[in-house]
C-alpha positions in Angstrom: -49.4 -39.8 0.5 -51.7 -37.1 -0.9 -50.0 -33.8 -2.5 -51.0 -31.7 0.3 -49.4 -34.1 2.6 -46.8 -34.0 0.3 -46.0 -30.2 0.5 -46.8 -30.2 4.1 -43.5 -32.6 4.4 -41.4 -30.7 2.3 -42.3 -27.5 3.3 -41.2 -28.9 7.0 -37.9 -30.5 5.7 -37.0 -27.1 4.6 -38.2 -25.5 7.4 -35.7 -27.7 9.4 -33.0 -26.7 7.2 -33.8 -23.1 7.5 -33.8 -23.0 10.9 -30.4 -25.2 11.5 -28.8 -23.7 8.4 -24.9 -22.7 9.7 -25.1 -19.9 6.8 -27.6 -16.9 6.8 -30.2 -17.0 4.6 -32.7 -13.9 3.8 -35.8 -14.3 2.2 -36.8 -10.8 0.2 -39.4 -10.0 -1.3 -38.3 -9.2 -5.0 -40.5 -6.4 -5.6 -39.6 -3.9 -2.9 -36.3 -5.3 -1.4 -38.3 -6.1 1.7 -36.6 -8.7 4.0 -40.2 -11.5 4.6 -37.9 -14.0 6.2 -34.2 -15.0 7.9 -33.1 -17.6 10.0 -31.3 -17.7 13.1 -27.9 -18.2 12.0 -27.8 -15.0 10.3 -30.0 -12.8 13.3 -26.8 -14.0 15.6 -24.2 -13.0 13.4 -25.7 -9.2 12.4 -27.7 -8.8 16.4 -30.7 -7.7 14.8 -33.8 -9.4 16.3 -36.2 -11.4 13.9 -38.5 -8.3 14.3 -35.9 -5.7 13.2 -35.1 -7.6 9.9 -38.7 -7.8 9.4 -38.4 -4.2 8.9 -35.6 -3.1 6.7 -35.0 -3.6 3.2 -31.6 -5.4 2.0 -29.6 -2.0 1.3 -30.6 -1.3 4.7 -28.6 -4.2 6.0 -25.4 -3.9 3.3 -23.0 -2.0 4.0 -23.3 -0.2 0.4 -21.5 3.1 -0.6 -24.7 4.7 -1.4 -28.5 4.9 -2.0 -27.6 4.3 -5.8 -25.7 1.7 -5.4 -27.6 -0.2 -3.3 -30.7 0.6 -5.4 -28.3 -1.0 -8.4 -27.2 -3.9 -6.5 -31.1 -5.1 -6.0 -31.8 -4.4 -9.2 -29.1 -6.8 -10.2 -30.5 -9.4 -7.8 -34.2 -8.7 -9.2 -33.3 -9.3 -12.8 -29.8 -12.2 -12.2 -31.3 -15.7 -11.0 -28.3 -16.4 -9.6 -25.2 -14.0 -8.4 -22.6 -14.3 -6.4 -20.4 -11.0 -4.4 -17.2 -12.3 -2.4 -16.2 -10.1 0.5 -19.6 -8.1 0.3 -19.9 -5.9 4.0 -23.0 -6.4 6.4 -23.4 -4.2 8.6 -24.1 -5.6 12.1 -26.2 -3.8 14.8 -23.3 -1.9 16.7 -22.1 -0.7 13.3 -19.4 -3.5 12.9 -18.7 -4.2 9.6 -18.8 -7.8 8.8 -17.4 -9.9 5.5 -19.9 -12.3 3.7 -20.0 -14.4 1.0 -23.6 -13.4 -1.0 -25.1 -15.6 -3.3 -28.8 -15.2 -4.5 -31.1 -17.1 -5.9 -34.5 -16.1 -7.6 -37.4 -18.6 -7.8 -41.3 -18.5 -7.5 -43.4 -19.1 -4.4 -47.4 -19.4 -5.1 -47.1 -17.6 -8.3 -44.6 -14.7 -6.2 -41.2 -14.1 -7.1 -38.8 -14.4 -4.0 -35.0 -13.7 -3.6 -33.2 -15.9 -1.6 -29.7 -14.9 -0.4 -27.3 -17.1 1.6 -24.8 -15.2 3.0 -21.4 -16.5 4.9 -19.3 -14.8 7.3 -15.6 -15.1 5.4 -13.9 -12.7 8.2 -11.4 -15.1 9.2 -10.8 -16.0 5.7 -10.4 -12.2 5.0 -8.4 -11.2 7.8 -5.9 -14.2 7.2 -6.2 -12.8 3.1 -5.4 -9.7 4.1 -2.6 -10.9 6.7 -0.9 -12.4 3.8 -1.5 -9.4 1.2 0.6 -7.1 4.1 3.4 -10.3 4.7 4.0 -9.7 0.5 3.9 -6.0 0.5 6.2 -6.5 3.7 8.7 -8.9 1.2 8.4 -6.7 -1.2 8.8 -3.4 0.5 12.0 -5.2 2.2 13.7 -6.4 -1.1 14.5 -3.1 -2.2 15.2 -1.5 1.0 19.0 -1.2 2.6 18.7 -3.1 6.1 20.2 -0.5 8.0 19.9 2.8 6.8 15.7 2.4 5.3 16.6 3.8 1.6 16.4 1.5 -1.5 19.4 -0.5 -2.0 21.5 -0.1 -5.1 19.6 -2.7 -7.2 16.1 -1.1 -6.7 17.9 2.4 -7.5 19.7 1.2 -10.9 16.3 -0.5 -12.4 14.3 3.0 -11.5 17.0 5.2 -12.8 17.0 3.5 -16.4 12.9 3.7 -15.8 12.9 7.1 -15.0 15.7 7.7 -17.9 13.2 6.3 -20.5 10.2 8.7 -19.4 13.0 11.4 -19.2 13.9 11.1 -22.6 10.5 10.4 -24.3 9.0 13.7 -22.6 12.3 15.7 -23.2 12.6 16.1 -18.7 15.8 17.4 -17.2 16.5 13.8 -14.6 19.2 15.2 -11.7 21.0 12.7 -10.3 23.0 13.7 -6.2 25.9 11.2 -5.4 27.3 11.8 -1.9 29.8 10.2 0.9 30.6 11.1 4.0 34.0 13.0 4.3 36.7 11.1 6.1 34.4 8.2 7.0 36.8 5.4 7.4 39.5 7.1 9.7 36.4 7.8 12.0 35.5 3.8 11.6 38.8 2.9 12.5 38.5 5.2 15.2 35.3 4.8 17.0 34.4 1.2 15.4 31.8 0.2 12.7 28.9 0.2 15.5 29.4 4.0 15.8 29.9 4.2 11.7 26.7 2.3 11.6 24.7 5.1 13.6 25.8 7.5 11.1 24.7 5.8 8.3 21.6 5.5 9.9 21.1 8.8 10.2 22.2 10.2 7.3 19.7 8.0 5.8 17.1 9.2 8.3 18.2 12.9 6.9 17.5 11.6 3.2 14.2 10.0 4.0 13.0 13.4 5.5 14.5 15.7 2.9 13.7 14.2 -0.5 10.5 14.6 -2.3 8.2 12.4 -3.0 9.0 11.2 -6.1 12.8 10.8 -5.7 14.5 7.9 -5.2 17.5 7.6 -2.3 19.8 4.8 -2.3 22.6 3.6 -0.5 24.9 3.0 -3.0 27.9 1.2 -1.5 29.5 2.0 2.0 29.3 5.1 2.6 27.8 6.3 -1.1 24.1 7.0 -1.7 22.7 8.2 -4.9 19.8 10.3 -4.9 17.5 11.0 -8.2 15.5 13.5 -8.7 12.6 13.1 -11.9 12.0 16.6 -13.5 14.8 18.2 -11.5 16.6 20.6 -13.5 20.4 21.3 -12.6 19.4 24.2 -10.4 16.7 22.6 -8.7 18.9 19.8 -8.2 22.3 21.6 -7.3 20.3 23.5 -4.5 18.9 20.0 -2.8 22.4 18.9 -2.7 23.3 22.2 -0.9 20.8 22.0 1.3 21.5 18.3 1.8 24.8 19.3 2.8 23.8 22.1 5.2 21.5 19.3 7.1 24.3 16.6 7.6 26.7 19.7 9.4 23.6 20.0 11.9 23.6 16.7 12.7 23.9 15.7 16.2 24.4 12.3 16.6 24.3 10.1 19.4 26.0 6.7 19.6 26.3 4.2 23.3 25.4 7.7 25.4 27.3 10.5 23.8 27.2 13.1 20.8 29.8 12.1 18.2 32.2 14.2 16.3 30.2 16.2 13.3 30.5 14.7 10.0 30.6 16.6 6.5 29.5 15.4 2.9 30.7 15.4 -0.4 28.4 15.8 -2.8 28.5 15.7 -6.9 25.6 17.0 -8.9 24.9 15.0 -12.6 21.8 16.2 -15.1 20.4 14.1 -18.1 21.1 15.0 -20.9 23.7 17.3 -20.7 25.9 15.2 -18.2 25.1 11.8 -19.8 22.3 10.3 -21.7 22.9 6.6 -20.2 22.7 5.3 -16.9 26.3 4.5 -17.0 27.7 7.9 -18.4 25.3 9.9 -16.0 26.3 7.7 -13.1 29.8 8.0 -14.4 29.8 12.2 -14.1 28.4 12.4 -11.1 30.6 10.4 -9.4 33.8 12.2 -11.1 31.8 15.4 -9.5 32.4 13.8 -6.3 35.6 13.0 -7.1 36.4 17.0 -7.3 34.0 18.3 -4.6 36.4 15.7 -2.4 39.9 16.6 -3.6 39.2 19.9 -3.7 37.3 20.9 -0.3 35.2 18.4 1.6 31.6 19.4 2.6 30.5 21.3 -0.5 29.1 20.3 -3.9 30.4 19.9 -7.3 28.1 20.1 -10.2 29.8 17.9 -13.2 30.7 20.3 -16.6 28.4 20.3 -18.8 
C-alpha cells in the first residue's frame, strides 16, 4: 500500500471515529479560537447546527464569566498540549447550561497547529454530586439542631460558646450569654399533656429563630431551658434582647388540636464575659443562678447576674 493510500485509510478510520464518537469533539483552529470542525455527538447535545458551530469561536460556546476569562482560558489551551477542566458549563442553544468534562489536545495538521477538545456531558454525574453534597450539609445541618424546636442542641451550643469565648478573650469583646425557661411549665404539662407542651416549645423556638441576630447562637438547653449567646453583646445590649425576648413570649398566641392555649411567661437570667465568668462553666454557672432569682423572685422578667 502506497503512503497516499496509506493516509487516505487513516484519515477514513478517523473519520469513522469522529463521526460515531459518543463524546463531543471540537476541532479549533489554534490561532483565532475558530471552531473548523465538530461531530455529531456534540451538535445533539448543545442544538447548534454544524453551520452555527462553523461560526463561533470556543468562548462563544463556554459558558465563561467573561470576555477576559474566556480570552485566558484559550490562551491556556493555545500554549498547554494537554488540559483537562471538570464540570466546565456549555452553553446549549436555548441557553441551558450544560456540565462537561473538557480535555484538549494540541497537535499539528499539514504544518497547522489544531486544538482538539473532547468534551463529555457529566450532568448526571453532577447532579447526583451535588445530590450528595446537599444529603451531607442536610446530616450536618441536622446533628446540631434540636428535632423539635429547630435551634442548636446543647452540644453544638457548648463547643461554639468555648469558640466564641476564645475570640472573646483574645480581642478583649464583651460575650452575653440569655438563659431562659418557661414559667410554670410542668404544671401546664401535667395539665394539658406533653403534645400541647411540645407546641410551646415549638414556638418559643420559632420566636428565637426570628428574634436573634445573625450571629447568635440559640439552643435548647434541656426541657424547657434554652441558652442564647450573643458575640460582642455588651451587658446592655444583651439585657435589652432578653427584655424584648420576654415581651414577645407574653404575645404569644398559641394554638394546639384547634384552640388558643393559656399564655405563657419566661424567666430569663442575663450573664456577660468577663465580668460574670471567664469560663464556660462559671459564665454558664451565673447565668443560670440569674434565673434562679428572676424565678423566685417574680416570673416573666429578667435578672442580670452581679457583677
Amino acid at each position: 500500500m502506497d503512503d497516499a493510500r496509506k493516509i487516505r485509510t487513516s484519515e477514513l478510520r478517523y473519520r469513522r471515529l469522529f463521526e460515531a464518537a459518543q463524546d463531543g469533539i471540537l476541532i479549533l483552529d489554534a490561532e483565532t479560537g475558530m471552531i473548523t470542525d465538530v461531530n455529531p455527538f456534540l451538535i445533539k447535545m448543545l442544538g447548534y447546527s454544524r453551520e452555527e458551530f462553523m461560526q463561533k469561536r470556543l468562548w462563544e460556546v463556554g459558558a465563561f464569566k467573561d470576555i477576559e476569562a474566556s480570552h485566558a482560558a484559550f490562551q491556556a489551551l493555545q500554549k498547554n498540549e494537554y488540559i483537562r477542566y471538570d464540570g466546565l458549563p456549555l452553553r446549549a442553544k436555548g441557553g441551558r447550561l450544560v456540565d462537561v468534562e473538557f480535555v484538549s489536545n494540541v497537535y499539528l495538521v499539514g504544518g497547522e497547529k489544531v486544538i482538539q477538545c473532547n468534551i463529555r456531558d457529566i450532568t448526571e454525574r453532577k447532579q447526583a454530586q451535588d445530590a450528595l453534597l446537599k444529603s451531607e450539609a442536610l446530616l450536618r445541618e441536622q446533628s446540631v439542631r434540636d428535632h423539635l424546636t429547630g435551634v442548636f442542641n446543647r452540644r453544638y451550643m457548648e463547643e461554639t460558646l468555648e469558640r466564641e469565648l476564645l475570640r472573646a478573650a483574645r480581642k478583649r469583646l464583651p460575650l452575653g450569654v440569655i438563659m431562659l425557661d418557661v414559667d410554670h411549665f410542668k404544671p401546664f404539662n401535667d395539665t394539658y399533656g406533653h403534645a400541647a407542651g411540645d407546641a410551646i416549645l415549638r414556638e418559643l423556638g420559632s420566636l428565637l429563630l426570628k428574634h436573634v441576630r445573625g450571629e447568635d447562637i440559640a439552643c435548647r438547653y434541656g426541657g424547657d431551658e434554652f441558652i442564647i449567646v450573643l458575640p460582642d453583646a455588651s451587658r446592655e445590649v444583651t439585657f435589652e434582647r432578653a427584655e424584648l425576648i420576654c415581651e414577645y413570649a407574653r404575645q404569644l398566641q398559641i394554638q394546639f388540636e384547634g384552640k388558643t392555649l393559656a399564655k405563657i411567661t419566661l424567666s430569663l437570667g442575663v450573664a456577660i464575659f468577663p465580668d460574670n465568668g471567664t469560663t464556660s462553666a462559671t459564665l454558664l454557672r451565673s447565668v443560670d443562678t440569674a434565673l434562679y432569682h428572676a424565678k423566685r423572685e417574680r416570673r416573666g422578667r429578667v435578672v442580670v447576674a452581679d457583677q
